[in-house]
N, C-alpha and C positions, 0 to 999 in steps of 0.2 A: 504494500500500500504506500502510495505516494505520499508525503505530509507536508501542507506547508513549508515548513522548514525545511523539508528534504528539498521541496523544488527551488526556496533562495539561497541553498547553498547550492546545487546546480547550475543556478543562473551567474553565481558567482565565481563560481571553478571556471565556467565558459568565458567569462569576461575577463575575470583578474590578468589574464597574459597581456593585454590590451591596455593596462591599466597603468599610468605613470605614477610611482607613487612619490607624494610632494611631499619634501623634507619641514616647510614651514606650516602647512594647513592642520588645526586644530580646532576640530567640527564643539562649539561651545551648546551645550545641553542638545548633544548628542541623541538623545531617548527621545527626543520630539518629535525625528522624523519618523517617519511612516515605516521605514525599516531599521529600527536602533543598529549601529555599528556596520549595519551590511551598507546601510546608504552612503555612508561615509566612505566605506573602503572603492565600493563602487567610482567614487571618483578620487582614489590615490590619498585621503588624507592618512595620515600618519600619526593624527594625536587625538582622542576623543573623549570626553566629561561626562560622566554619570552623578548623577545624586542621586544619592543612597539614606534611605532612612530603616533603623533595626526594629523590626516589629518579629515578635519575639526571638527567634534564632532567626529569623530570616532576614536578608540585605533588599529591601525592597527598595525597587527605582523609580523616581518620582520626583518633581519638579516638587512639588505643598505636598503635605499630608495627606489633605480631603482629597488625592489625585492616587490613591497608592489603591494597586491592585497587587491580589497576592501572586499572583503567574508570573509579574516582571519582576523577577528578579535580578541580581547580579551573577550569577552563576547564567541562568540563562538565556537572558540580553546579549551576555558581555562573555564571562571568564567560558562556557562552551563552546561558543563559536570561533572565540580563540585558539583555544586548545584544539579545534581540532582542525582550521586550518595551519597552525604552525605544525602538525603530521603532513599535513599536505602537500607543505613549502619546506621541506627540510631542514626544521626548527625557526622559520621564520613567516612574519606575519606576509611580507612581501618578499616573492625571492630576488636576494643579493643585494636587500636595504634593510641594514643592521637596528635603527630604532623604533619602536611603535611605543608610543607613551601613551596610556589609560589613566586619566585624572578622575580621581576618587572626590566628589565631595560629599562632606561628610554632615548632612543636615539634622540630626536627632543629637542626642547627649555624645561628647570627644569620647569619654576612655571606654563605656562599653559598648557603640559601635564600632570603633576601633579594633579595640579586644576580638568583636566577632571576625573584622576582617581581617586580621590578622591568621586567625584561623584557618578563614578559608581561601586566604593566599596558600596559606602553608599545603593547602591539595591539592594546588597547581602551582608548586614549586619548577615542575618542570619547565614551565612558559617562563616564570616571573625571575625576574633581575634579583637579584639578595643583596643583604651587606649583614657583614658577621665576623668574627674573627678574623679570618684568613683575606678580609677586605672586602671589595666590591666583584661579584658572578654576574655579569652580563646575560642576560637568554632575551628571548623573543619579546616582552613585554617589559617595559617600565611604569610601575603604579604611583602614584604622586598623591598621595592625600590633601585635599584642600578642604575649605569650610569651617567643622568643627575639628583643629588638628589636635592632639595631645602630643606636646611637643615636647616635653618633660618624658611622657612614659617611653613614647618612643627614640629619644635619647635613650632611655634606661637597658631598653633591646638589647640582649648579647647577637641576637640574629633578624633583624627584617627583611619584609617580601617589599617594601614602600619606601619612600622617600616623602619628605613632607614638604606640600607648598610655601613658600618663603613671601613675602613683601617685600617692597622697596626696604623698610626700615631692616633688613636682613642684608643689602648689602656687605654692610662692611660684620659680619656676623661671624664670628671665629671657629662658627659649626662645618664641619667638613660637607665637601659638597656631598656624600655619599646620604646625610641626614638632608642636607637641603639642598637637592640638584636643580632646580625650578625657582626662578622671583618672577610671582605672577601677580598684578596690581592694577585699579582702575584708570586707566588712562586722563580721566577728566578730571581724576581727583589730582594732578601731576602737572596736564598739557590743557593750556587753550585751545590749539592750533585744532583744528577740526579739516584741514586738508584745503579750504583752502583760500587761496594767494600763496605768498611765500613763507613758511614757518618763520618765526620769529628765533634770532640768531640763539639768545640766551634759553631758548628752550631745545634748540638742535643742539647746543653743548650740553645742557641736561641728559637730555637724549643718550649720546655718545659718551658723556662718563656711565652711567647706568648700564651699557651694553657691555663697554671699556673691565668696571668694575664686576660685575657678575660671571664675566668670561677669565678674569684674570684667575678667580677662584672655581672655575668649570661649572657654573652655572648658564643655565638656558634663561632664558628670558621670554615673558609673557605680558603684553597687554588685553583685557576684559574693557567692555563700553568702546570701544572705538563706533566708528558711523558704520551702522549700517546698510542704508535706503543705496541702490547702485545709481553711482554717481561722477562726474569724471571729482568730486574732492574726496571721494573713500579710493578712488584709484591712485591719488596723488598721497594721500596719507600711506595705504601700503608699500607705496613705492617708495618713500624715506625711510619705515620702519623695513625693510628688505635692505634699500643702501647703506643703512644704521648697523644693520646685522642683527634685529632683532630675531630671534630664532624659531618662533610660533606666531603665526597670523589668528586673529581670533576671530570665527564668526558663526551667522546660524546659515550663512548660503554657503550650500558646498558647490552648488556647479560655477555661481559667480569667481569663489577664489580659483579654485581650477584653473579657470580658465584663463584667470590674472596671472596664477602662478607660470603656466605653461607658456603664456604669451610670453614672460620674462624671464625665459629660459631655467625653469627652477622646477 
């Protein structure tokens, strides 16, 4: 018997070869679309955001509360379809593109939703990046907690499946990038410049220590709120945050960036 899911994983074994997968696109509340996670890969992105709220053992995905159904969960939205294209691709999410980063936020109480997922990282070990004694284990997936983080317990870790989301005020943060690999931050709360005329000088050197600084300690960089609505000033804002070297574009249109990315050879 055919099922649902049997048929969008088919649709996407036939497409995925066809598929460029872009190093800077991170599909923001991901679970929206019409197909969580498949619609994203569908067009190459690389980075995708779940919120996650703990109702009893379970990791349930959901934007509000009043939205949470028990079926969507994290396991299987997200951590199955994973796991079972990285068998597909021979341990990777895309074959012969080393990063996929899955940002976890974490909307119910930090340490015991946390605590669950921690968990059940820990049974897909196999996919997931670690850090532990012996340092940082690279695999097919990168987890990044954001929202409610416990930043404290997860310091405390001899072993994690996650990394935790950073802010600007973590720049200059003497945590190793392995705790905080990610500074992700509201753009408007930072930048006037909304794309467009000419950014203003003092906020492109803002700009470029922020990229400057976070790279220097092997962190990725993310801005949230940028413009939406397609426009030639959200084209001219990605197009500085790309010549900046910011590392993740953020948005809810995935064919728009696509298609930004690929015009600019990316």
């Amino acid at each position: 018997m055919i099922t649902g899911l049997s048929i969008v994983v088919m649709t996407v074994v036939l497409t995925q070869a066809n598929v460029t997968p872009l190093a800077q696109a991170h599909a923001h509340n991901d679970y929206l679309h019409e197909r969580p996670l498949f619609d994203a890969l569908a067009h190459g992105f690389t980075s995708v955001e779940a919120d996650v709220f703990l109702v009893g053992d379970q990791l349930c995905v959901a934007h509000e509360a009043r939205e949470i159904r028990p079926e969507r969960t994290l396991r299987s939205l997200y951590l199955d379809p994973l796991r079972e294209r990285t068998r597909r691709n021979g341990g990777r999410i895309y074959p012969g593109h080393t990063r996929f980063l899955l940002l976890i936020d974490l909307k119910s109480a930090a340490e015991p939703t946390y605590l669950r997922l921690h968990e059940t990282l820990a049974e897909y070990r196999d996919l997931m990046t670690s850090f532990g004694p012996e340092g940082r284990e690279d695999k097919a997936v990168l987890v990044v907690v954001s929202g409610n983080r416990p930043f404290e317990l997860m310091r405390s870790q001899e072993t994690r499946y996650a990394g935790c989301d950073g802010r600007l005020t973590d720049l200059d943060s003497d945590a190793p990038a392995g705790l905080i690999p990610l500074i992700s931050d509201r753009w408007l709360s930072h930048f006037t410049w909304r794309g467009e005329g000419p950014m203003p000088d003092a906020e492109a050197q803002k700009l470029e220590h922020i990229v400057q600084a976070a790279h220097e300690n092997s962190r990725l960089v993310r801005f949230w709120a940028t413009p939406e609505v397609r426009s030639p000033a959200r084209d001219a804002l990605w197009r500085h945050l790309l010549v900046a070297g910011v590392d993740l574009l953020n948005t809810d249109d995935l064919e728009g960036l696509q298609a930004f990315l690929l015009a600019h050879g990316r």
